[in-house]
N, CA, C and O atoms as CSV, one atom per row, in Angstrom:
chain,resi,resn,atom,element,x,y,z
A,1,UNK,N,N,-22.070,68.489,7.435
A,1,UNK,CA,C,-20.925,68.798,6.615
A,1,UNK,C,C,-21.424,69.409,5.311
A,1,UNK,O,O,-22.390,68.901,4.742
A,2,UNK,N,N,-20.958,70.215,4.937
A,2,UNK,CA,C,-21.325,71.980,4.173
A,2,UNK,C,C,-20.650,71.471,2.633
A,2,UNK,O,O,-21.148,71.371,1.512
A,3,UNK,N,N,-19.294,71.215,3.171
A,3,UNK,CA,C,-18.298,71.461,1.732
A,3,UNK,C,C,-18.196,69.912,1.069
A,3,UNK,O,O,-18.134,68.902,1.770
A,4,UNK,N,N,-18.189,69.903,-0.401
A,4,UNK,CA,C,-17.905,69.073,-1.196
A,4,UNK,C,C,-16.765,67.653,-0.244
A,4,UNK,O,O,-17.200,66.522,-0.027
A,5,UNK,N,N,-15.864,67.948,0.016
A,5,UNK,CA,C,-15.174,67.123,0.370
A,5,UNK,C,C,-15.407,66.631,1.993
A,5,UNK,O,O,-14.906,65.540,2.264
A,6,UNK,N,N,-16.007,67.226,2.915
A,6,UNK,CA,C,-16.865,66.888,4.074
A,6,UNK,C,C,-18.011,65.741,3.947
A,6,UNK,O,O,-18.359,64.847,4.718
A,7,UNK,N,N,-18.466,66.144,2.621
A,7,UNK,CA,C,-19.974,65.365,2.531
A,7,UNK,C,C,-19.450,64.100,1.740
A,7,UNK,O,O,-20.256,63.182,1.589
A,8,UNK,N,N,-17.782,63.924,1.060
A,8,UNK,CA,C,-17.601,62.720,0.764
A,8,UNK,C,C,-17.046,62.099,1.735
A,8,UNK,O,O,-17.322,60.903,1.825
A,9,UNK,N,N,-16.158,62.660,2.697
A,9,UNK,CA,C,-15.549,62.087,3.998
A,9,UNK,C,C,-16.749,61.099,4.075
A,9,UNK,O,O,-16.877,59.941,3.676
A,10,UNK,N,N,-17.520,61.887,4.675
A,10,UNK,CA,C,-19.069,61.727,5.169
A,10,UNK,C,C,-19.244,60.395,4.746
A,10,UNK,O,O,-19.239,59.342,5.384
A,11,UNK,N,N,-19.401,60.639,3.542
A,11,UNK,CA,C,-19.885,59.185,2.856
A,11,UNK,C,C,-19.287,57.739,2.666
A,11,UNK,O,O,-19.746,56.598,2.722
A,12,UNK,N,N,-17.882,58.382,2.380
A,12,UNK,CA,C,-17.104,56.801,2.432
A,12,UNK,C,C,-16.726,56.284,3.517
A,12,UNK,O,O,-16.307,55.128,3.478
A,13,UNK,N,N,-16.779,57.097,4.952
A,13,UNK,CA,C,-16.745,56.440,6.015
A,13,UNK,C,C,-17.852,56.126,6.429
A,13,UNK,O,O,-17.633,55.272,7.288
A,14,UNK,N,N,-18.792,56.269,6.359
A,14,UNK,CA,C,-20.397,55.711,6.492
A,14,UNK,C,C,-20.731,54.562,5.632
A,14,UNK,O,O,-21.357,53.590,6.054
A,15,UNK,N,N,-20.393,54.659,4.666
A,15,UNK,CA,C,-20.565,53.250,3.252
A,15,UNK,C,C,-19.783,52.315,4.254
A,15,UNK,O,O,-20.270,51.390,4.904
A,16,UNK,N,N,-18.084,52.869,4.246
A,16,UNK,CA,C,-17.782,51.664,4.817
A,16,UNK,C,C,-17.318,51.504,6.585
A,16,UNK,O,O,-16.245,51.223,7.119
A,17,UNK,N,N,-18.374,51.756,7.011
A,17,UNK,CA,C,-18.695,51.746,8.670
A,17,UNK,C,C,-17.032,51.845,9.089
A,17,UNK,O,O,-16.335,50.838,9.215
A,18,UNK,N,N,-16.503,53.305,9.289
A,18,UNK,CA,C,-15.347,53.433,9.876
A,18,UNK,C,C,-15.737,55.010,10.249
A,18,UNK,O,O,-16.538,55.638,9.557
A,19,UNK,N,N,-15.168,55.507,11.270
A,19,UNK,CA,C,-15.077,56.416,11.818
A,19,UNK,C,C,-14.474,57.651,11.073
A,19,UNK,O,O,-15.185,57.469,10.085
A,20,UNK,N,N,-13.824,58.642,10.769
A,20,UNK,CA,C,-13.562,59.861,10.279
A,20,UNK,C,C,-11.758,59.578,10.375
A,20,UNK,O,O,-11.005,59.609,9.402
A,21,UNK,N,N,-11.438,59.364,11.506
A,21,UNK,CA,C,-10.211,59.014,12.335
A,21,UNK,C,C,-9.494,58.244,11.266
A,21,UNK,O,O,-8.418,58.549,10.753
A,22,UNK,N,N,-10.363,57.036,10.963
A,22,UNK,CA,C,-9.760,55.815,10.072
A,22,UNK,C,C,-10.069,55.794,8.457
A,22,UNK,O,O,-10.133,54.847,7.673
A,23,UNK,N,N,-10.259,57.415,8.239
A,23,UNK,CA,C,-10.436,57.817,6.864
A,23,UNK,C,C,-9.178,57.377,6.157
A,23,UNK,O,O,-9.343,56.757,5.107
A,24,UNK,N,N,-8.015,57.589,6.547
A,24,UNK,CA,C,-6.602,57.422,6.002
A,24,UNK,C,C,-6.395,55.858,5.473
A,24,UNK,O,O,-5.645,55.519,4.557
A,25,UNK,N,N,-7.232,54.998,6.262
A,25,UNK,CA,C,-6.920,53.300,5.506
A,25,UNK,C,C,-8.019,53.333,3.989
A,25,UNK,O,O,-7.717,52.467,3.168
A,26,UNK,N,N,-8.885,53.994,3.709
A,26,UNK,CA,C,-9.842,53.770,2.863
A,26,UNK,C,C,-9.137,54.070,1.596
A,26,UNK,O,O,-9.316,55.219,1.191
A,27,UNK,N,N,-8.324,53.254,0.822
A,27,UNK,CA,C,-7.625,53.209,-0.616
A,27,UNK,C,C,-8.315,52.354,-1.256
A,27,UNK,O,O,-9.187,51.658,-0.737
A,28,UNK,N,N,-7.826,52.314,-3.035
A,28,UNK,CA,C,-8.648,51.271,-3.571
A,28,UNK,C,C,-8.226,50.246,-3.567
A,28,UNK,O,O,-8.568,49.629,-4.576
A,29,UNK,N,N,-7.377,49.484,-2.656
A,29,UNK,CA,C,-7.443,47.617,-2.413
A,29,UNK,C,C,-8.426,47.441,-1.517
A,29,UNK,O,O,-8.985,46.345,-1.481
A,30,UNK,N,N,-8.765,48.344,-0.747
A,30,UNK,CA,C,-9.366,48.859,0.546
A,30,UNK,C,C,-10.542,48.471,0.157
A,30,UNK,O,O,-11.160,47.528,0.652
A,31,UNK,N,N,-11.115,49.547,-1.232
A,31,UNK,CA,C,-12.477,49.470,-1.490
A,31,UNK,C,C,-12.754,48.069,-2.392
A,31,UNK,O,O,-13.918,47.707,-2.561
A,32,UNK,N,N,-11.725,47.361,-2.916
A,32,UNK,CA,C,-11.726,46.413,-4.010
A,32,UNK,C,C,-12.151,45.338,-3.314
A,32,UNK,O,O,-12.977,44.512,-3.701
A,33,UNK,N,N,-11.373,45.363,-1.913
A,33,UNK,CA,C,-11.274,43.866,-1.492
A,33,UNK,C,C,-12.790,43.801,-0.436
A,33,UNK,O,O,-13.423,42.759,-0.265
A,34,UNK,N,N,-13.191,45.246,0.232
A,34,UNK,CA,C,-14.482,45.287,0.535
A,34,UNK,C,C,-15.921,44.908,-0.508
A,34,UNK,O,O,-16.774,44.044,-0.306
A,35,UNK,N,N,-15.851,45.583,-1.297
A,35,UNK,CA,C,-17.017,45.329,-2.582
A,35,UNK,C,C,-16.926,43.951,-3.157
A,35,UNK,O,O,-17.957,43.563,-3.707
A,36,UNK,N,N,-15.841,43.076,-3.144
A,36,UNK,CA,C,-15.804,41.347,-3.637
A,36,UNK,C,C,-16.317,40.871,-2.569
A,36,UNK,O,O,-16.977,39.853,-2.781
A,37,UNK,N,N,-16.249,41.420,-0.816
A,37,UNK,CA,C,-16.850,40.546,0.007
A,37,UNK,C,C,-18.423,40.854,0.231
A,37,UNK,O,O,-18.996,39.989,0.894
A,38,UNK,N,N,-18.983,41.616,-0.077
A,38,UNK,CA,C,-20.080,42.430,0.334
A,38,UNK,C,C,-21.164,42.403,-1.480
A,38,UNK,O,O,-22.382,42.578,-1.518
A,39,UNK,N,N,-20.493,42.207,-2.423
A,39,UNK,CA,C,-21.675,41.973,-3.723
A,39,UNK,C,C,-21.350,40.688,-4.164
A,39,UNK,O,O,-22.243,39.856,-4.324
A,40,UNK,N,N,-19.684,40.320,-4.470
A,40,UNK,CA,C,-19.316,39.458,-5.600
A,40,UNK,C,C,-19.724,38.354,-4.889
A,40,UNK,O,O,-20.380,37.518,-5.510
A,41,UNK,N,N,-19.441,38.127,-3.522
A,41,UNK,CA,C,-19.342,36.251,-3.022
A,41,UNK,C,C,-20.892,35.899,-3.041
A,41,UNK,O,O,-21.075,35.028,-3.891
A,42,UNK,N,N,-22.114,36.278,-2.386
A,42,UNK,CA,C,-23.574,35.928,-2.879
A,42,UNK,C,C,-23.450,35.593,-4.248
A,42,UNK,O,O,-23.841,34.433,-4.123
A,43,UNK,N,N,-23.173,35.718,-5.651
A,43,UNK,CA,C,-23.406,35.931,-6.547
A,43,UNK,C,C,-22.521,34.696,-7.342
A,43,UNK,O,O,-23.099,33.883,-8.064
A,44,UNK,N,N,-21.166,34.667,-7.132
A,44,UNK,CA,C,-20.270,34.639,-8.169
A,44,UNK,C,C,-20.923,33.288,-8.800
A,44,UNK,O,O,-20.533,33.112,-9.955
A,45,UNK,N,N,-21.784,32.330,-8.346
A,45,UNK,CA,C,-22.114,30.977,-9.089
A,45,UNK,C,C,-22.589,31.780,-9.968
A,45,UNK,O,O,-22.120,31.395,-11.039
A,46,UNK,N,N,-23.413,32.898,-10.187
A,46,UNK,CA,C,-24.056,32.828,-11.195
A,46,UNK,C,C,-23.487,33.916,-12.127
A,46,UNK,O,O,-24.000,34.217,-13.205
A,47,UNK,N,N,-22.586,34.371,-11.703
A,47,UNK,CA,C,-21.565,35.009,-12.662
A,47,UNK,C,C,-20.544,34.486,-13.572
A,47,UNK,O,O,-19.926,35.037,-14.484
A,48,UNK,N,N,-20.509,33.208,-13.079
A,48,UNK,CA,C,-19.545,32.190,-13.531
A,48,UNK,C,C,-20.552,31.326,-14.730
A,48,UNK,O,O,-20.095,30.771,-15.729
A,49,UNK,N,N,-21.728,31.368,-14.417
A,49,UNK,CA,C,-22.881,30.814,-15.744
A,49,UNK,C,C,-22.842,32.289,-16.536
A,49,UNK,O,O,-22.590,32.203,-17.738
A,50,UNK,N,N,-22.969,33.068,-16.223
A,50,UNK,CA,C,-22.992,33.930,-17.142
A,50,UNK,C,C,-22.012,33.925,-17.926
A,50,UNK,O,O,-22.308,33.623,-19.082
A,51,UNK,N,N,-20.414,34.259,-17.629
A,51,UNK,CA,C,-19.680,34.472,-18.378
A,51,UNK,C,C,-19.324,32.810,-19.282
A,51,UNK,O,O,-18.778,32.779,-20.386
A,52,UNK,N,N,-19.726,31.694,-18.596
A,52,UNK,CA,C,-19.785,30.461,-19.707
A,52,UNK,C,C,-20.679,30.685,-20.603
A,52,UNK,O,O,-20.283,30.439,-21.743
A,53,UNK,N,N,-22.150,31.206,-20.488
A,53,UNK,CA,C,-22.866,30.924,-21.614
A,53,UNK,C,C,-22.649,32.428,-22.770
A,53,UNK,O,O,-22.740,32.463,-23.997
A,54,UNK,N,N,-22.328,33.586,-21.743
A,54,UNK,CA,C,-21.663,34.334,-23.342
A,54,UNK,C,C,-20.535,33.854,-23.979
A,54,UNK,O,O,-20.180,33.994,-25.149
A,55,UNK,N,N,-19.994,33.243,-23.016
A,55,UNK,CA,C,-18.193,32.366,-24.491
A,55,UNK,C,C,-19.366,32.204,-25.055
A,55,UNK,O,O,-19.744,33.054,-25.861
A,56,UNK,N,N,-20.318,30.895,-24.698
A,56,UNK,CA,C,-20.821,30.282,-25.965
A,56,UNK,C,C,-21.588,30.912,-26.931
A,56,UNK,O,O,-21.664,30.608,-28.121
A,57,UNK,N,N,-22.107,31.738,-26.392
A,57,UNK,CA,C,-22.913,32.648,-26.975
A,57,UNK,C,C,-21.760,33.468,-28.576
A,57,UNK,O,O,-22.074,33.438,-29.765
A,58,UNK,N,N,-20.632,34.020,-28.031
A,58,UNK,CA,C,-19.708,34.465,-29.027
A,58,UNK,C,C,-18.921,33.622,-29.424
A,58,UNK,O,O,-17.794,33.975,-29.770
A,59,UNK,N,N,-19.257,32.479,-29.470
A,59,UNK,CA,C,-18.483,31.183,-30.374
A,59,UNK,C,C,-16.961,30.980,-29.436
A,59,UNK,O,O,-16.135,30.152,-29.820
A,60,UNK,N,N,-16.745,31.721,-28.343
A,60,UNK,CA,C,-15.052,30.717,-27.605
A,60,UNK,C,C,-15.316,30.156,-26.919
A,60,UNK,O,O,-14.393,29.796,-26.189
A,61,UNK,N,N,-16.569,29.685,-26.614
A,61,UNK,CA,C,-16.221,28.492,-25.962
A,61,UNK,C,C,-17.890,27.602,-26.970
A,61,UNK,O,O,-18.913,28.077,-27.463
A,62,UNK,N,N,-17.292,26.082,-26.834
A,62,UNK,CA,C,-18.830,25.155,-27.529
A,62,UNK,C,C,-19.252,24.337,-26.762
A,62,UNK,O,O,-18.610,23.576,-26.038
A,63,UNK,N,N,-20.665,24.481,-26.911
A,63,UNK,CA,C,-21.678,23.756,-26.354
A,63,UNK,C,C,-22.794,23.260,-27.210
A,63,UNK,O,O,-23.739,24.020,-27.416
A,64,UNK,N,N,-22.781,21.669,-27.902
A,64,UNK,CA,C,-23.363,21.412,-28.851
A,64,UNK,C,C,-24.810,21.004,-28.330
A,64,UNK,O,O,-25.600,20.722,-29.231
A,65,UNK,N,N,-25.254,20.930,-27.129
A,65,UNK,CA,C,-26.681,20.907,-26.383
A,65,UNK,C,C,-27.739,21.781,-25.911
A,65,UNK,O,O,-28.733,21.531,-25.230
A,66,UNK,N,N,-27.082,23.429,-26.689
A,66,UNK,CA,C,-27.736,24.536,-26.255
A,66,UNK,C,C,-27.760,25.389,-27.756
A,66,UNK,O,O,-26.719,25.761,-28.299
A,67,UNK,N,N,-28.305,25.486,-27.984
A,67,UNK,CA,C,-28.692,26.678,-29.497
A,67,UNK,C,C,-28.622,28.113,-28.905
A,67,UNK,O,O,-28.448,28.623,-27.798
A,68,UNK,N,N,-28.848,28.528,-30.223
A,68,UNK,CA,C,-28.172,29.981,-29.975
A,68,UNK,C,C,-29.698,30.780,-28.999
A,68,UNK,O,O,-29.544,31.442,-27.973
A,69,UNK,N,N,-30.742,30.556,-29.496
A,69,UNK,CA,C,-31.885,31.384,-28.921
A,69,UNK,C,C,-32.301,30.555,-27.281
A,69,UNK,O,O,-32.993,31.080,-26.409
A,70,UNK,N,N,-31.644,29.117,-27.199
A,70,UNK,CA,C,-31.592,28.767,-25.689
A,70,UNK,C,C,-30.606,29.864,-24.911
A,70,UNK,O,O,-30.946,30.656,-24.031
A,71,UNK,N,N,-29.552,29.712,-25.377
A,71,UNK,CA,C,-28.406,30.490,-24.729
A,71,UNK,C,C,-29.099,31.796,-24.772
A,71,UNK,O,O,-29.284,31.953,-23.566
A,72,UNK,N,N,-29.444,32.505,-25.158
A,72,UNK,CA,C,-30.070,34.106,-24.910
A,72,UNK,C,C,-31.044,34.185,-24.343
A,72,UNK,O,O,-31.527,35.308,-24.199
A,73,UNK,N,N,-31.933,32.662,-23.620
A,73,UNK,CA,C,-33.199,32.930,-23.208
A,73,UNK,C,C,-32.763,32.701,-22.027
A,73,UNK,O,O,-33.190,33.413,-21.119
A,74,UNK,N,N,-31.653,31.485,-21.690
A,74,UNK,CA,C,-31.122,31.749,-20.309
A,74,UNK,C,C,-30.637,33.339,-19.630
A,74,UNK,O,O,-31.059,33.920,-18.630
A,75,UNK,N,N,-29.530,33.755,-20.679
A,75,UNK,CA,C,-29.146,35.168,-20.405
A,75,UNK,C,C,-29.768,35.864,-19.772
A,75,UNK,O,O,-29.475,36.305,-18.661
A,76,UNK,N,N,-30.967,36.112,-20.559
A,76,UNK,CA,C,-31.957,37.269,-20.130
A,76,UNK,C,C,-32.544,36.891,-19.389
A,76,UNK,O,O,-32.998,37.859,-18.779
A,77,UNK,N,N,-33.080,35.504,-18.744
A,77,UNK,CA,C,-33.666,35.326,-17.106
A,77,UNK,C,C,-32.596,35.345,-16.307
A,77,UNK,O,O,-32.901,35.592,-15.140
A,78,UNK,N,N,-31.201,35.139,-16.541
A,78,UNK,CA,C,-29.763,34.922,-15.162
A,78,UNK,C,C,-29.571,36.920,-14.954
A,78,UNK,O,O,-29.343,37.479,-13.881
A,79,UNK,N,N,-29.695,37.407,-15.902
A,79,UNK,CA,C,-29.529,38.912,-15.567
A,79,UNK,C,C,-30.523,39.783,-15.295
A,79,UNK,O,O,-30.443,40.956,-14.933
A,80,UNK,N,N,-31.704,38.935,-15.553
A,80,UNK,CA,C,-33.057,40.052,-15.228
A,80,UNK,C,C,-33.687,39.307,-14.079
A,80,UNK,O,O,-34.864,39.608,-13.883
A,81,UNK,N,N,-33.216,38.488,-13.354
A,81,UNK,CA,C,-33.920,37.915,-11.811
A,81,UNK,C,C,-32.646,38.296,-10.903
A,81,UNK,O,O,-32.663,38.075,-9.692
């Protein structure tokens, strides 16, 4: 496939293993509700520490057992492993 819009056919039915035929179901609840099952569910425990320790990190939410340079040393090992 040659033309701009061939080589995306191409692609979003290949990303998401469907035929050319069944190009017409691929919308974005389509792609929303595919990409939460396929990145977010492995993950979300530790997305859910993340977004607790930045509250604490920006003062909305408190945690009087973690200092400010604990909380950023976790950060940067939960997002860089």
């Amino acid at each position: 496939m040659l033309s701009p819009v061939g080589c995306n056919a191409f692609y979003c039915t290949s990303f998401y293993g469907l035929s050319i035929a069944d190009l017409d179901c691929i919308n974005k609840h389509f792609a929303w509700r595919v990409m939460q099952q396929l990145e977010v569910a492995p993950i979300s425990d530790s997305l859910n520490v993340i977004v607790e320790l930045l509250g604490i990190k920006f003062n909305s939410l408190y945690m009087p057992l973690l200092n400010d340079d604990e909380v950023t040393f976790i950060l940067d090992f939960l997002c860089t492993s």
